[in-house]
MOPAC internal coordinates of N, CA, C and O (Angstrom, degrees):
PM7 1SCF
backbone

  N    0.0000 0     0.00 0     0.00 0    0    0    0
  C    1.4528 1     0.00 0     0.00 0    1    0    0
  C    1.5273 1   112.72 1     0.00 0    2    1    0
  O    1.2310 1   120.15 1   156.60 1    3    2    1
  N    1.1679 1   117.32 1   -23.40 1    3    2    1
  C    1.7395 1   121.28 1   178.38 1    5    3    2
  C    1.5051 1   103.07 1   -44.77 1    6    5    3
  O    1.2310 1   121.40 1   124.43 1    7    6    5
  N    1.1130 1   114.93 1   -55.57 1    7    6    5
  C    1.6710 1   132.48 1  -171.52 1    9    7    6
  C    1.2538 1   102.85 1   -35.49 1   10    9    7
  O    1.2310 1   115.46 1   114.46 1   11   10    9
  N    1.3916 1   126.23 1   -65.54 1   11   10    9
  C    1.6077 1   133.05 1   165.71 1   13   11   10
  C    1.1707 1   118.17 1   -41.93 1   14   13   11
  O    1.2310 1   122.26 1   147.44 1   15   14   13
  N    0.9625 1   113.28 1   -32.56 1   15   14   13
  C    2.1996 1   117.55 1   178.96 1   17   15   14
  C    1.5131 1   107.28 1   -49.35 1   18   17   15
  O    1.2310 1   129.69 1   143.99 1   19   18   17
  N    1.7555 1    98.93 1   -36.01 1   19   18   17
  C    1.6452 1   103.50 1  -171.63 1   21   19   18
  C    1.4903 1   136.49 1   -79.90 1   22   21   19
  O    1.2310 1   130.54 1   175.96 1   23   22   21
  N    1.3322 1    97.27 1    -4.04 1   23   22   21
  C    1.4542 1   114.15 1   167.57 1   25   23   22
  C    1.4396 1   130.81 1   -82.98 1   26   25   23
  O    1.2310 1   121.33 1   -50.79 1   27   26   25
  N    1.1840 1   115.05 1   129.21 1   27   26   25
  C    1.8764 1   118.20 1  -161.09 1   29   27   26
  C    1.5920 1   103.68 1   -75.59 1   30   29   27
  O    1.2310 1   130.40 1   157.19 1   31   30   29
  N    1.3055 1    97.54 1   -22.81 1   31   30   29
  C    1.8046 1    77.61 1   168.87 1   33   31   30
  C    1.6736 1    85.90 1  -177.50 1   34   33   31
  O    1.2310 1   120.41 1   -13.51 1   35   34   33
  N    1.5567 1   116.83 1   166.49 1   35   34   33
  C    1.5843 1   119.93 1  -167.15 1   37   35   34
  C    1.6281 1   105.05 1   -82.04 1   38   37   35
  O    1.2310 1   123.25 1   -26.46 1   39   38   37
  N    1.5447 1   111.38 1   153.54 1   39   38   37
  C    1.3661 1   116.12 1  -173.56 1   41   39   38
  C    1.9326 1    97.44 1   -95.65 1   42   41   39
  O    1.2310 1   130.51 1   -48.52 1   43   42   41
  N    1.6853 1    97.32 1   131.48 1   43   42   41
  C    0.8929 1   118.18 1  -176.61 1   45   43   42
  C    1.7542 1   118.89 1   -99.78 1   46   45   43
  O    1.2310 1   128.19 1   -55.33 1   47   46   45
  N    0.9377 1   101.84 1   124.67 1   47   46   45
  C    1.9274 1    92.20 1   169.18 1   49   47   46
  C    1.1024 1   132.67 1   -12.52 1   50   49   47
  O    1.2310 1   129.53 1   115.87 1   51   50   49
  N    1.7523 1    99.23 1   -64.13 1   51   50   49
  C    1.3315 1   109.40 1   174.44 1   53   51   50
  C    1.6484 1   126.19 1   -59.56 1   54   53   51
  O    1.2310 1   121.73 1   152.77 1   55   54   53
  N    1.0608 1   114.29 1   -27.23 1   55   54   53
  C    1.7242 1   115.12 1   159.54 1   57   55   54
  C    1.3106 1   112.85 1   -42.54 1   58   57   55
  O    1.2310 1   115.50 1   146.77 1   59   58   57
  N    1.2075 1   126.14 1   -33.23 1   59   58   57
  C    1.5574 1   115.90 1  -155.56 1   61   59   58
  C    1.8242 1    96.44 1   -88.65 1   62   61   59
  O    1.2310 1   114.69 1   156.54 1   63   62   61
  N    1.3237 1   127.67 1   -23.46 1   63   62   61
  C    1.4312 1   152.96 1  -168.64 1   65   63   62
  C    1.7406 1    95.91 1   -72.21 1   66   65   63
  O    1.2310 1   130.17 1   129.45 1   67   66   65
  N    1.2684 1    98.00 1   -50.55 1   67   66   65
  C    1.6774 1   111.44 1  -176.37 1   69   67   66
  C    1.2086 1   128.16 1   -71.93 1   70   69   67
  O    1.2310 1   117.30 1  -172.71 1   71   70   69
  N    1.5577 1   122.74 1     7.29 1   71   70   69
  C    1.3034 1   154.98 1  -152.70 1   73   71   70
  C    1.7172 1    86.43 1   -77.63 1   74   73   71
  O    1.2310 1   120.01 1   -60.30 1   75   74   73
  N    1.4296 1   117.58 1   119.70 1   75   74   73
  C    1.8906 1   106.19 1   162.86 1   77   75   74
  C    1.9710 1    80.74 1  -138.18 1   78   77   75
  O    1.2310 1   139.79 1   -55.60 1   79   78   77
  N    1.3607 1    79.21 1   124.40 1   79   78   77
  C    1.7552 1   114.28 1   164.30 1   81   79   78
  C    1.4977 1    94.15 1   -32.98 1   82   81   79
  O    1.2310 1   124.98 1   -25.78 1   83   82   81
  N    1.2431 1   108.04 1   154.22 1   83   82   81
  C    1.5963 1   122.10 1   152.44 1   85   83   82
  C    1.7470 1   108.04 1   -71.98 1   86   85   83
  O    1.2310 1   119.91 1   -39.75 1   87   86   85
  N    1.4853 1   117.78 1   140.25 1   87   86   85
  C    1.3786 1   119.98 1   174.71 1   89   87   86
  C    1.5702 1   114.75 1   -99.52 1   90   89   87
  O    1.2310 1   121.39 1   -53.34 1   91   90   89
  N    1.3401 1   114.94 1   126.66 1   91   90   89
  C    1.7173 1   103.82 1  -172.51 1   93   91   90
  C    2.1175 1   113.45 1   -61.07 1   94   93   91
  O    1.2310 1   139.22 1   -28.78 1   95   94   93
  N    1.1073 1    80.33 1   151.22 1   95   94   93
  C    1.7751 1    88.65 1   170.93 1   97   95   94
  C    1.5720 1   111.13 1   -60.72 1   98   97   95
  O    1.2310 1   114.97 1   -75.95 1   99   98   97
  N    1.1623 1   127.14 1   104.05 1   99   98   97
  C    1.3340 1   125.85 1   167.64 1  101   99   98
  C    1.7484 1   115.32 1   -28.09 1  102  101   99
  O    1.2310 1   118.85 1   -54.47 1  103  102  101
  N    1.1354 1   119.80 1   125.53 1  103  102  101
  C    1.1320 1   124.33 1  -179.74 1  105  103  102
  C    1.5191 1   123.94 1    71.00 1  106  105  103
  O    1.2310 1   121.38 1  -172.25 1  107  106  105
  N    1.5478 1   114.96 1     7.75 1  107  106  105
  C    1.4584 1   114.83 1   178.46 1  109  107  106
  C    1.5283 1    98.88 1  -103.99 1  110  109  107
  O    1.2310 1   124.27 1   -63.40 1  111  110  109
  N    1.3800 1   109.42 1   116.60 1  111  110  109
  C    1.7950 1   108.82 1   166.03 1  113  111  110
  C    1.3979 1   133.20 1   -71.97 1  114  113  111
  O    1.2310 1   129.59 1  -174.08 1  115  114  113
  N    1.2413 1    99.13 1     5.92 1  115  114  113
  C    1.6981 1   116.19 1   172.10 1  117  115  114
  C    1.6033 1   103.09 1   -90.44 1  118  117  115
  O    1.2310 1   122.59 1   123.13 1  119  118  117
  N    1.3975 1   112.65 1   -56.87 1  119  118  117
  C    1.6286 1   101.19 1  -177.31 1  121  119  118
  C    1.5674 1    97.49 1   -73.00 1  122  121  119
  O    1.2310 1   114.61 1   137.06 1  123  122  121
  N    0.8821 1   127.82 1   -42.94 1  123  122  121
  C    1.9323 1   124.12 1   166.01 1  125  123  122
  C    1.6407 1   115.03 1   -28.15 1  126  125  123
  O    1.2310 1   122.37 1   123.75 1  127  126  125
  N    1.1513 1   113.07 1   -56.25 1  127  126  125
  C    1.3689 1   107.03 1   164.51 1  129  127  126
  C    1.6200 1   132.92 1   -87.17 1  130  129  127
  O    1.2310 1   115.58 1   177.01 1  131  130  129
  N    1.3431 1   126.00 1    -2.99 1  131  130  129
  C    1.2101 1   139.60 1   138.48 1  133  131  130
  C    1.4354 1   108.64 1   -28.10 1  134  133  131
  O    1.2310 1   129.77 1    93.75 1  135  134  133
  N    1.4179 1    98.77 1   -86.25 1  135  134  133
  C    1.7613 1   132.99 1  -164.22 1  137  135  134
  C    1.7229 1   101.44 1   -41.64 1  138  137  135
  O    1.2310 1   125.46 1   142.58 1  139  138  137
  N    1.8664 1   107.11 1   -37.42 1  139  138  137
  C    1.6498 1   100.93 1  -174.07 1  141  139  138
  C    1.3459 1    90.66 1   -86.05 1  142  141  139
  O    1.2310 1    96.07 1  -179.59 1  143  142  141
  N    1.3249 1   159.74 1     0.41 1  143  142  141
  C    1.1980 1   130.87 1  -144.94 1  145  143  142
  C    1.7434 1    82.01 1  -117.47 1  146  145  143
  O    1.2310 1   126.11 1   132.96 1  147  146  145
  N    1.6025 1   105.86 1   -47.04 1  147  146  145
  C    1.4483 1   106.77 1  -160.61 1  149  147  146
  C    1.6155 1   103.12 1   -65.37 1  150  149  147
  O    1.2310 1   118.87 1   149.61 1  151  150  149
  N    1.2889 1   119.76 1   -30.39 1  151  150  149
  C    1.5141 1   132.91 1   173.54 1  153  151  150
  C    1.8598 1   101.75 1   -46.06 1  154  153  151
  O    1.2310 1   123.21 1   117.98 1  155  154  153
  N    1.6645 1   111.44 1   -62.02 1  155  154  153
  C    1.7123 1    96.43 1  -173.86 1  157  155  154
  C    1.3509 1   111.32 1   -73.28 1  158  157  155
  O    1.2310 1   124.18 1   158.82 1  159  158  157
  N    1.2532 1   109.59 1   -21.18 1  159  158  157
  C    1.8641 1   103.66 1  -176.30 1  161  159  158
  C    1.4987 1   112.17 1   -81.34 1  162  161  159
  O    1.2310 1   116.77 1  -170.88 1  163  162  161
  N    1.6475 1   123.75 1     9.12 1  163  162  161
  C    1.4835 1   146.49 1  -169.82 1  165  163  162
  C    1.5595 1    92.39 1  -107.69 1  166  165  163
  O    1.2310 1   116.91 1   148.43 1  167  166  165
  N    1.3017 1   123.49 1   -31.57 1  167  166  165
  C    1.4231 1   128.74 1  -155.18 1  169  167  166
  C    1.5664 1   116.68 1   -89.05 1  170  169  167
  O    1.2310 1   113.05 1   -99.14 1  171  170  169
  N    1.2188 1   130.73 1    80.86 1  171  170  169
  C    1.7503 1   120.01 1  -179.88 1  173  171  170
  C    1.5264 1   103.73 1   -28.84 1  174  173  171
  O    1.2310 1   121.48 1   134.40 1  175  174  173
  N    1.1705 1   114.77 1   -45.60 1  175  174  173
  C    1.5470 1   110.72 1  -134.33 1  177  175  174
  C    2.0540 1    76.51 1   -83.38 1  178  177  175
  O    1.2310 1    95.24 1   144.92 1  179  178  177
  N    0.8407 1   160.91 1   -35.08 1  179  178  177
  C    1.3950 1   167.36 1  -131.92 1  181  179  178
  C    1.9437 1   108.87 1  -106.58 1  182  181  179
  O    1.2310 1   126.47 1   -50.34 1  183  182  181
  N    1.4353 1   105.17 1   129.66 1  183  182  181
  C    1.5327 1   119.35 1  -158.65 1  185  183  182
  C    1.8831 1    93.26 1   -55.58 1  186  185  183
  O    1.2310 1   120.18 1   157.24 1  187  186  185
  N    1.6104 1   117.26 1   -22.76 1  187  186  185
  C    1.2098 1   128.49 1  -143.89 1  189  187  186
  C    1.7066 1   111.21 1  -114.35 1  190  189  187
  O    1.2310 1   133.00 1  -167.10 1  191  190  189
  N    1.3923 1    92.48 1    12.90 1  191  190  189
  C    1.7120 1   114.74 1   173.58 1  193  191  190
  C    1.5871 1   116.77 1   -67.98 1  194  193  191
  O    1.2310 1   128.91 1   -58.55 1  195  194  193
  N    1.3124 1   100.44 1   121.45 1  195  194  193
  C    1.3672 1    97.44 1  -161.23 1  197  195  194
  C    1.8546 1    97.92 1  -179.56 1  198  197  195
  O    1.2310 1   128.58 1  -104.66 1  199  198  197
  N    1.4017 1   101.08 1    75.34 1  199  198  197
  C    1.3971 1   106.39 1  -177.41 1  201  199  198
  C    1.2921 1   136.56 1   -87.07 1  202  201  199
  O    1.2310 1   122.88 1  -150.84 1  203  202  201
  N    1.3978 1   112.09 1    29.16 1  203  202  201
  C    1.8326 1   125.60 1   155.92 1  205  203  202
  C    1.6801 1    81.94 1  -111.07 1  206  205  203
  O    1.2310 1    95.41 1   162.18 1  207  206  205
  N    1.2653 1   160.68 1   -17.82 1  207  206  205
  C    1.1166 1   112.97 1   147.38 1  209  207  206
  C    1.6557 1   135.98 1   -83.14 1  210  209  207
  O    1.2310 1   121.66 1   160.71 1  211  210  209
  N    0.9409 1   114.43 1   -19.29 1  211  210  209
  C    1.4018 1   127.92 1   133.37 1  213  211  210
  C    1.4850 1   113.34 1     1.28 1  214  213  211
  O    1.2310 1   122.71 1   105.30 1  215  214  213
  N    1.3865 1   112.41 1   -74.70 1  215  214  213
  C    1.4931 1   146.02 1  -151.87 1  217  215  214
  C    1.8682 1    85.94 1   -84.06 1  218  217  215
  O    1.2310 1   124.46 1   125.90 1  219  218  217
  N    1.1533 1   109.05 1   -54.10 1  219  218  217
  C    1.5497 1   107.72 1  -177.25 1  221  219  218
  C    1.4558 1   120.09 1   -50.83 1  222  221  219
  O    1.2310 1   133.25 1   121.82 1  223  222  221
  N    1.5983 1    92.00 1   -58.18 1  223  222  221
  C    1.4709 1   103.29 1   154.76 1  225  223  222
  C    1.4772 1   144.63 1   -30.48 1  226  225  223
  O    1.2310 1   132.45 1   138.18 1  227  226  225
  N    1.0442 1    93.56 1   -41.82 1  227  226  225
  C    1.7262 1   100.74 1   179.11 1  229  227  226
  C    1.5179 1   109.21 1  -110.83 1  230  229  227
  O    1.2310 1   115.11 1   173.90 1  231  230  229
  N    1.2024 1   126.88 1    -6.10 1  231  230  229
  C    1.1991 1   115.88 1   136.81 1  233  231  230
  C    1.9415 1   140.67 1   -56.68 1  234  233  231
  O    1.2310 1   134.63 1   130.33 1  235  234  233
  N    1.4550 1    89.30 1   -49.67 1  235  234  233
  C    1.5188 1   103.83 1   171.71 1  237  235  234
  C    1.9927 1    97.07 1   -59.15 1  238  237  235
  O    1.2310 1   106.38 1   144.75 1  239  238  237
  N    0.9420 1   142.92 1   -35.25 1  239  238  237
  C    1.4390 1   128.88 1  -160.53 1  241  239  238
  C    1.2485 1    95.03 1  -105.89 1  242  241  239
  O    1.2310 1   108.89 1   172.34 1  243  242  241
  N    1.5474 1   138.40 1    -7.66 1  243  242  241
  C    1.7711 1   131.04 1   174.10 1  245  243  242
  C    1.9884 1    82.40 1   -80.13 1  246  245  243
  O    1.2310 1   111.19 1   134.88 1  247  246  245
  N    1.2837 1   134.19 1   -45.12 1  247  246  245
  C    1.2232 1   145.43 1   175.23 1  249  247  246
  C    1.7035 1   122.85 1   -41.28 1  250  249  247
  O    1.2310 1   138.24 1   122.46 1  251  250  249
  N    1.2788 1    82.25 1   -57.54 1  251  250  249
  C    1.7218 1    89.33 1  -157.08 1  253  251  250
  C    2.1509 1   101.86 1   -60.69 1  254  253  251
  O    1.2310 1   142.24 1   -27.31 1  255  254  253
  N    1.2220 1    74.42 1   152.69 1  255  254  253
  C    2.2106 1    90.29 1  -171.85 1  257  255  254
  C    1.7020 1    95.31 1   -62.46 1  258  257  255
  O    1.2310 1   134.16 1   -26.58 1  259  258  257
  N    1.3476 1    90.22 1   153.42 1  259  258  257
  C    1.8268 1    98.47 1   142.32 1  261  259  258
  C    1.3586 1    82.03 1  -147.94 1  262  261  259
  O    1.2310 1    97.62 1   -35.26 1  263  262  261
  N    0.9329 1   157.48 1   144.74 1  263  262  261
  C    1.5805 1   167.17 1   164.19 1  265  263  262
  C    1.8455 1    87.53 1   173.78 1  266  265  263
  O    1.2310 1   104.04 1  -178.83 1  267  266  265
  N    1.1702 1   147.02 1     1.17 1  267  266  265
  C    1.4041 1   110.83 1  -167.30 1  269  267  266
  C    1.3513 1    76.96 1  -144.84 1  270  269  267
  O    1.2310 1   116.74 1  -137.01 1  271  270  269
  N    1.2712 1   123.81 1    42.99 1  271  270  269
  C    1.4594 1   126.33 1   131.74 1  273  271  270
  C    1.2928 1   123.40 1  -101.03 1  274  273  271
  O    1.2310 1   122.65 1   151.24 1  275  274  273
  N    1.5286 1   112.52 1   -28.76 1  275  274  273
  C    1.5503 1   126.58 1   171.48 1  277  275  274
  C    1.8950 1   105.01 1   -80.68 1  278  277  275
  O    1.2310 1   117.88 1  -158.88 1  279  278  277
  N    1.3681 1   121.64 1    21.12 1  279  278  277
  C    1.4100 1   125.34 1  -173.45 1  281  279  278
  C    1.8665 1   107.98 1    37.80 1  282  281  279
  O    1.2310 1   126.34 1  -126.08 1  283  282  281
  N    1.2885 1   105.42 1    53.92 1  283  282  281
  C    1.3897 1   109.41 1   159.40 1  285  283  282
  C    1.3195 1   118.24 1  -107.05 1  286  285  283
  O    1.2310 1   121.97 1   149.53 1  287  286  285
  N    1.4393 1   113.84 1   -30.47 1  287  286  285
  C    1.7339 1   110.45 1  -165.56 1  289  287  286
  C    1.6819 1    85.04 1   -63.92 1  290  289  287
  O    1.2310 1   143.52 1   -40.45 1  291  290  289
  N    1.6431 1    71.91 1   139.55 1  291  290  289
  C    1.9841 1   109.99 1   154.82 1  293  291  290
  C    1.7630 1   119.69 1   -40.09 1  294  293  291
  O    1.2310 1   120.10 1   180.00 1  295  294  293

């Protein structure tokens, strides 16, 4: 039961309803190709359905930099 202590508050149904995709960076062709890939693996009807990668997907593009277009990255 400790395990439960660690959660900031309980997951509700309705969270999962509230789900909004990550949106690609205008003009970055890296989140551009994210956005198409996570789109067919979102898609039942698509050979490429497969929604924990999906989930991977749109993690890697809430992730991925743009700072080292503005010459900030390290």
């Amino acid at each position: 039961m400790a395990a439960l202590e660690t959660f900031h508050r309980p997951i509700r149904p309705d969270d999962v309803n509230n789900y909004e995709p990550p949106a690609p960076t205008p003009g970055c062709d890296i989140c551009g190709a994210l956005a198409r890939q996570m789109k067919e693996a979102s898609d039942p009807d698509s050979p490429a359905y497969d929604l924990s990668h999906a989930t991977d997907l749109a993690v890697e593009m809430r992730r991925h930099p743009h700072d080292w277009k503005k010459g900030k990255r390290r």
